[in-house]
C-alpha positions as a Markdown table, in Angstrom:
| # | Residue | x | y | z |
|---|---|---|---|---|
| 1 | Unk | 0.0 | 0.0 | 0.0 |
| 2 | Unk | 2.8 | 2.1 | 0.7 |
| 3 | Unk | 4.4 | 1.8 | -2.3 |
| 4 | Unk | 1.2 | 2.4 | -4.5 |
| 5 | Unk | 0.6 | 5.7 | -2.5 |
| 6 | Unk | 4.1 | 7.1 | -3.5 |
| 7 | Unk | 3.8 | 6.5 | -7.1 |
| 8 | Unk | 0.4 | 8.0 | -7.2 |
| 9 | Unk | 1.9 | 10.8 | -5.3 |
| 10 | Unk | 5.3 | 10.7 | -7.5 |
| 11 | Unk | 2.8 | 11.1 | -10.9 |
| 12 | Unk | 0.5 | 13.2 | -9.5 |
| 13 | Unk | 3.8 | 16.0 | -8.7 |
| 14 | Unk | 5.9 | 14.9 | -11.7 |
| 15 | Unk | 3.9 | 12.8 | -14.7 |
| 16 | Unk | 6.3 | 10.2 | -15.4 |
| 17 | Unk | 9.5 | 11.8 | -15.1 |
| 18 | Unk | 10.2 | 10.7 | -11.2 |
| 19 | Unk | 12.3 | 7.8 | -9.1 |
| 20 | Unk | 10.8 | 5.8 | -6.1 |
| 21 | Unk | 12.8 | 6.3 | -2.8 |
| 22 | Unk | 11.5 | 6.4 | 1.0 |
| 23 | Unk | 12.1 | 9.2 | 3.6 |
| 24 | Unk | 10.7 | 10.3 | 6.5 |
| 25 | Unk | 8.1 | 13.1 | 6.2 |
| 26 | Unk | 8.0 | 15.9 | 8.6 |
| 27 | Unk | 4.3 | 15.7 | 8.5 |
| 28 | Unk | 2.6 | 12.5 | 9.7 |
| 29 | Unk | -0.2 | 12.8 | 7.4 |
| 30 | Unk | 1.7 | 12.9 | 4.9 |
| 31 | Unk | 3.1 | 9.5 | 5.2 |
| 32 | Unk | 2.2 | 6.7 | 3.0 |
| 33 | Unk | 0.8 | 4.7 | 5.7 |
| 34 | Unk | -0.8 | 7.5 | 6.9 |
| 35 | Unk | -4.5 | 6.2 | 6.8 |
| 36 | Unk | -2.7 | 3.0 | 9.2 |
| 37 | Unk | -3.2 | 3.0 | 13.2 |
| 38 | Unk | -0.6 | 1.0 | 14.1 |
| 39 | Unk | -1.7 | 1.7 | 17.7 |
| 40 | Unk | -4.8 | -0.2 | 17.2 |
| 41 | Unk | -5.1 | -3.0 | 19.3 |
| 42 | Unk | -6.8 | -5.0 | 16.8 |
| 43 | Unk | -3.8 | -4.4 | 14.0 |
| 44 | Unk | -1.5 | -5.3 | 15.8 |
| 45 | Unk | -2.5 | -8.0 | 18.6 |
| 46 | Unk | -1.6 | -11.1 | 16.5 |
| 47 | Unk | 2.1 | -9.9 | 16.0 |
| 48 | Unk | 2.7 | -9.1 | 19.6 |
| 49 | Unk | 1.3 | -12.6 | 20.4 |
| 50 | Unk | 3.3 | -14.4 | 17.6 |
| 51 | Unk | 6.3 | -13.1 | 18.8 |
| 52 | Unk | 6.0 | -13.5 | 22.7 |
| 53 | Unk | 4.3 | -17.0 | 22.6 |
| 54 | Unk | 5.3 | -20.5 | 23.0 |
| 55 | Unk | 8.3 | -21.4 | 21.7 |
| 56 | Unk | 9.6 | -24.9 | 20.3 |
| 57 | Unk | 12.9 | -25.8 | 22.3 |
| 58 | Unk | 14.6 | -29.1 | 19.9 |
| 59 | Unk | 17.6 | -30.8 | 22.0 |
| 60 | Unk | 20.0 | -31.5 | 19.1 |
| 61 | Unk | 20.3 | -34.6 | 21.3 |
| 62 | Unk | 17.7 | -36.2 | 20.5 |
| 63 | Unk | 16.6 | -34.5 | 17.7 |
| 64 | Unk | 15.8 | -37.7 | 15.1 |
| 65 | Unk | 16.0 | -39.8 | 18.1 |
| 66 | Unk | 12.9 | -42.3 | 18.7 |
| 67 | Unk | 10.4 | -41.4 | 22.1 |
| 68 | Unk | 12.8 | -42.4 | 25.2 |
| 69 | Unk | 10.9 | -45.4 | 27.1 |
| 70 | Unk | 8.4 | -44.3 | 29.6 |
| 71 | Unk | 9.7 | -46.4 | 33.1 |
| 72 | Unk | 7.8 | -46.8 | 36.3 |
| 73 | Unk | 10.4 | -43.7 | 37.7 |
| 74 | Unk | 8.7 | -41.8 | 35.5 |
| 75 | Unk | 4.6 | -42.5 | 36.4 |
């Protein structure tokens, strides 16, 4: 979306005689993503529980190994 917003914006001031590059714009309306609240619980929710969830730990020990036998120490 971003990019799409910058090349309308890039035709719109220069026809089609203009290069794509990114900077920061003094004026956060102005921004590409401007129309975006990334403060919006509901945009961003699923990332911040993606990335601070469960994680997988492999032991390179066993990894490939079969299931170790269950014994009566274990029950």
């Amino acid at each position: 979306m971003a990019i799409a917003e910058g090349v309308k914006r890039g035709i719109e001031e220069h026809g089609d005689d203009f290069t794509f590059a990114s900077e920061e714009v003094e004026d956060p309306e102005q921004g590409a993503g401007a129309w975006f609240d990334s403060e919006d619980p509901a945009h961003v929710e699923w990332y911040e529980e993606a990335t601070t969830g469960a994680q997988t730990t492999i032991d390179p020990e066993r990894q490939g190994a079969a299931p170790a036998a269950e014994t009566s120490e274990d029950r």
